[in-house]
Structures are given as structure tokens and as C-alpha cells.
C-alpha angles and dihedrals in degrees: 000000000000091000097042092053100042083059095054104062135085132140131196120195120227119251077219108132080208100137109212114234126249104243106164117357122271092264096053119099107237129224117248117187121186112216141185129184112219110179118190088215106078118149102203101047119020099243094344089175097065094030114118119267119183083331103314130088102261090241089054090066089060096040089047089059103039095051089041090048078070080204093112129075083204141007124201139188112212106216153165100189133087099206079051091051089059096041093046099050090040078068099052099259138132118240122223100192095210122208136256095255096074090032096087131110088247096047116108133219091244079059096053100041085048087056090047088049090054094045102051107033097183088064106107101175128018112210095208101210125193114232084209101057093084095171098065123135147210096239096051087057096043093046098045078045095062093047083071098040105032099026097035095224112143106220124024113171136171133292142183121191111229130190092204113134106214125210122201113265115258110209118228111280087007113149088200108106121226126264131204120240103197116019143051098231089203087057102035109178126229113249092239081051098056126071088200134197131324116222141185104238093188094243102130135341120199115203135158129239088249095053084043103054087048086060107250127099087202127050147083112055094002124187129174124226108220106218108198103250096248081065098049104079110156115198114202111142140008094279094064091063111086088034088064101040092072094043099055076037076060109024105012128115116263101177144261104291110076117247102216088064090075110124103163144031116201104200127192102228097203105062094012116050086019138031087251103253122109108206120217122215136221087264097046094260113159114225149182139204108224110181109223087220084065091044095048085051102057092047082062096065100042092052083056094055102266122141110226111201115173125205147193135193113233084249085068089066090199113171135256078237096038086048090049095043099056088037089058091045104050097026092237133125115245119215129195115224130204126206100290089069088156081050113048086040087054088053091047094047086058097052092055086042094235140148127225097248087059082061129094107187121190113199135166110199148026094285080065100056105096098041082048080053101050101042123105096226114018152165157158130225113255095264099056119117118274096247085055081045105056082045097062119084088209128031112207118233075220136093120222124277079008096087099297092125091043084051091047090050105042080055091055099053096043089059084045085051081046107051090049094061094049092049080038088056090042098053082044100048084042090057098040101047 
């Protein structure tokens, strides 16, 4: 990655005579807050910024890498809405409930992170961070950071750098021809030719207080932070979606614990593996409904490595034959499980002398919730409760005993691909420089 950042980063200083304010001495250590303003009101997507995104609530992407980046003493989400507010604190994050007065449709984000400012005085310098800019990263934070607290500047902010050519607007029955804004047509440049323009992709803008209570989020000793293009991934309406689905699936953060290191996937058979309902025959013949896509998943794994143990809880009253059955037909063991479920896994996990980050859970309900905290990898089908939900580090698209487990699993092995070619570039980068 030491190449790749040391590419992404340029600053210019403003001709501006501004002088920042003082606001602590020089040897005393600043307050810096992260914060991102998630509205409920959003008129392009209903509640965009909980809305699931490759398995995770879009705002969780941003919050995973700001509270990872371990650069903030604190880090906020600014709501008015009480489903945001969960979401929000299930991934580690304040909440500043704002007021009705810059909730509306007209407010704009200077007058909510003004009434923040006010709100919370120790705050020095406010990290605006975009809920829709899903590819963020810790370092980008922790190097634009450092251009504020190493390099003094008093506003540093996002860029992209884009090789678009631009032509004047021509209104509708206008007589008026076009005219190009940044090139000479007679004399087009090659792309490799041409440096292009520099853009501010929304990502993240750093201000201080100072800046901030004048009324600007830019200003005084400025400086831009270049983000390499395959990081800046804008989400404004339905159609950018899927686009940028597969691109957080590429390019996205994953977290802090590595992904290849997963040795084992603990999987609830009731409301995972199955729909939950156990039908009873004429003859009094208990039976299940396994998906194959779900079968075919877990083989996967295994054929990747990758130990399968099912369990079941002893509520889910599934049969010595039921149990056998499934195990035959998955090859998997299949554990029953009392109510210290955090307990008896964690006893598992030691005699197989594992850590929790080697661990993928897959969980359906609230008795899951603190196994679906602690893995390392976890998540929960489409149709599980929202407390099981906010616990899960990935949602299935998925309902359960209809792929979830073959989602889940296919999820598993692309970080895994992931990872790999990560470890694959380092050791690259390492023999090459």
C-alpha cells in the first residue's frame, strides 16, 4: 500500500490572507470529532443511508472506517431518526439528535454541523464524512488528518482526479452554440497526455471550529486530499446501487481483522439452513426443507479449508434422526447447543484452540447476538429480527433456508480471494522496492 498512498496525496495552500484562529496552544492535544449527517428524510433513496449495501447498512462502511482509523476522540452520527440512531450506535458511534430546525429538506450540512459545534464546545476540528462514500478507508482519514495536525493547514477535503472534457451548457431552444471549457477540440489531448482535473468527490471534508463558526467548511490554509478513482464511489439514486455494490464487494473496508485467517463457520440450523418450521407428517414423521444452494455452499467452503459445524439450540427440538440426517447430508457435524450459547462456542472455539476472529457465525435472533458481535465474520438471513440485524456484520439479500448460507458463504470466500491478493501486491511491492 506504500506506493498507492504515497500517490494519492497533494496539497495546495490558499493565497487567502484568513488567519486561522487559536483556538488551544500549541502544546495542547485538540479535539477532533468525525461526523456524518444522516437525515431520514432523503428524497432519492427512503432512508439511503441504512439501507443495506454488500451486507452492511451504507452508513456502517463509513463508521467502520472512521472508528478503525483510531484518529478521532470521538466519532458522531447527526439524526432524526430513531431506526438511524440504532444503526448508528450498533456501529460504535454518538448520536447528536439535531433539531427540527436543520432537518428540513432546505437545511444545509454548514447548518447542521454549526448546530453540532455549538453543541459540543471541546470539539476542535469536525471530519465531515459522507454516508455515501462507502469505499472509504482508514488511511485516507489518517493521512488527510495529519495534513491539519503535522502540516498546520485548516481545511483539507476530498478529491478525484477526472479526464472528462466539459462543454458550456446550452439551454433548451437556445441559439447560442456550445463552447468547450477545458480543451482546444482541434488539438484533443491523449489521456496519458493530459494531468486532468482535480474534483472534490464528497468523501470527507476536514475543517476547524474556527473555519466552521465563520461559515465556511473550506477556507484559511487549505489543502486537497487526492483518493485514487476506484475509492471514490458516490451513491445518489437507485441506479448507483448495484454499481456500487461490486465496487465496496472490490475496493471497499472490510475491517481490521483479516478475512483469510477463517477456520471455522458456526451455523444456526433452524432459521439459517432451514425456514425454521419442522413439518410433521401423517405418521407422525418429523421433517425439514434444506435448500441445495445452501448445501452446495457450504461444500465450498469446506473445499476451501474451511471447518462447517451446525448447530441448534435445545428450543429448536430437532431430532437425533433430523440431526443425522443433515449431518450425512452436508457432511457437517451438528452440535446442540444449550443457553450459554456465547459460553459453550467459546468452549468449542478453545478446544480447537481458536480466536474469535478465526471465527464466521451465522445466527438468526436475539440469543445470537453476542456470538454475531464477537466473530470475526458474521451475519444473519434477510428475514432475521432487527436486534439480530444491527449485530451482524453482513445481512443476507436471502431469506433463510432460501441461499442465505450459500450467500453467506460465497461472502466468506471472495474476502478470502481478497485478502490473498492483497497479501499477493505486498509481497510484491516488498520484493520490487
Amino acid at each position: 500500500m506504500a506506493a498507492t498512498r504515497k500517490r494519492t496525496r497533494r496539497g495546495i495552500e490558499d493565497v487567502s490572507d484568513r488567519k486561522a484562529k487559536v483556538i488551544k496552544s500549541s502544546g495542547e492535544k485538540r479535539h477532533i470529532a468525525a461526523l456524518i449527517l444522516a437525515r431520514g428524510g432523503s428524497k432519492g433513496i427512503p432512508l439511503k443511508n441504512i439501507k443495506m449495501l454488500a451486507g452492511v447498512p451504507l452508513i456502517g462502511w463509513v463508521l467502520r472506517a472512521a472508528v478503525d482509523s483510531k484518529q478521532f476522540d470521538s466519532v458522531w452520527v447527526s439524526t432524526d431518526h430513531d431506526d438511524i440512531e440504532k444503526v448508528a450506535k450498533a456501529w460504535g458511534a454518538q448520536v447528536h439528535r439535531r433539531s427540527p430546525e436543520v432537518s428540513k429538506d432546505s437545511s444545509s450540512s454548514l447548518d447542521t454541523i454549526q448546530e453540532f459545534a455549538r453543541l459540543n464546545p471541546e470539539v476542535d476540528v469536525i471530519c465531515h464524512i459522507q454516508a455515501t462514500s462507502p469505499c472509504l478507508h482508514p488511511f485516507h482519514l489518517k493521512e488527510a488528518l495529519e495534513m491539519i495536525t503535522k502540516q498546520g493547514f485548516t481545511s483539507v477535503f476530498s478529491v478525484v482526479r477526472r479526464h472528462h472534457f466539459r462543454w458550456q451548457e446550452v439551454k433548451k431552444g437556445g441559439s447560442v452554440a456550445t463552447q468547450p471549457l477545458n480543451l482546444d477540440p482541434s488539438n484533443r489531448p491523449r489521456r496519458q497526455d493530459w494531468d486532468g482535473e482535480l474534483c472534490e468527490n464528497g468523501s470527507f471534508y476536514f475543517s476547524t471550529r474556527a473555519l466552521i463558526e465563520e461559515g465556511v467548511l473550506q477556507g484559511g490554509k487549505w489543502a486537497y486530499y487526492e483518493m485514487l478513482p476506484e475509492y471514490s464511489v458516490d451513491i445518489d439514486v437507485d441506479i448507483d446501487w448495484p454499481v456500487a455494490e461490486q465496487r465496496v464487494l472490490r475496493f471497499g473496508y472490510f475491517g481490521l481483522d483479516k478475512p483469510e485467517v477463517v477456520r471455522l463457520l458456526l451455523c444456526n440450523v433452524s432459521g439459517c439452513l432451514t425456514d425454521g418450521r419442522v413439518l410433521i407428517s401423517v405418521s407422525g414423521e418429523e421433517m425439514v426443507s434444506v435448500n441445495t444452494r445452501d448445501t452446495m455452499g457450504i461444500r465450498m467452503l469446506q473445499r476451501e479449508g474451511v471447518e462447517v459445524i451446525l448447530i441448534s439450540s435445545s428450543e429448536d427440538l430437532l431430532t437425533k434422526a433430523l440431526a443425522d440426517n443433515l449431518s450425512q447430508r452436508t457432511g457437517c457435524e451438528v452440535r446442540q447447543l444449550g443457553k450459554d450459547i456465547q459460553g459453550e462456542v467459546k468452549a468449542m472455539m478453545d478446544d480447537k484452540d481458536l480466536d474469535w476472529k478465526e471465527v464466521a457465525y451465522m445466527g438468526n435472533d436475539a440469543p445470537d447476538v453476542d456470538c454475531l458481535n464477537l466473530a470475526g465474520l458474521s451475519a444473519v438471513p434477510r428475514d432475521a429480527p432487527v436486534v439480530a440485524i444491527n449485530a451482524a456484520k453482513y445481512s443476507c439479500h436471502s431469506a433463510a433456508g432460501l441461499g442465505a448460507v450459500r450467500e453467506f458463504s460465497e461472502h466468506i470466500l471472495l474476502l478470502k480471494k481478497k485478502a490473498k491478493s492483497q497479501m499477493e501486491q505486498d509481497r510484491i511491492h516488498r520484493n520490487t522496492f
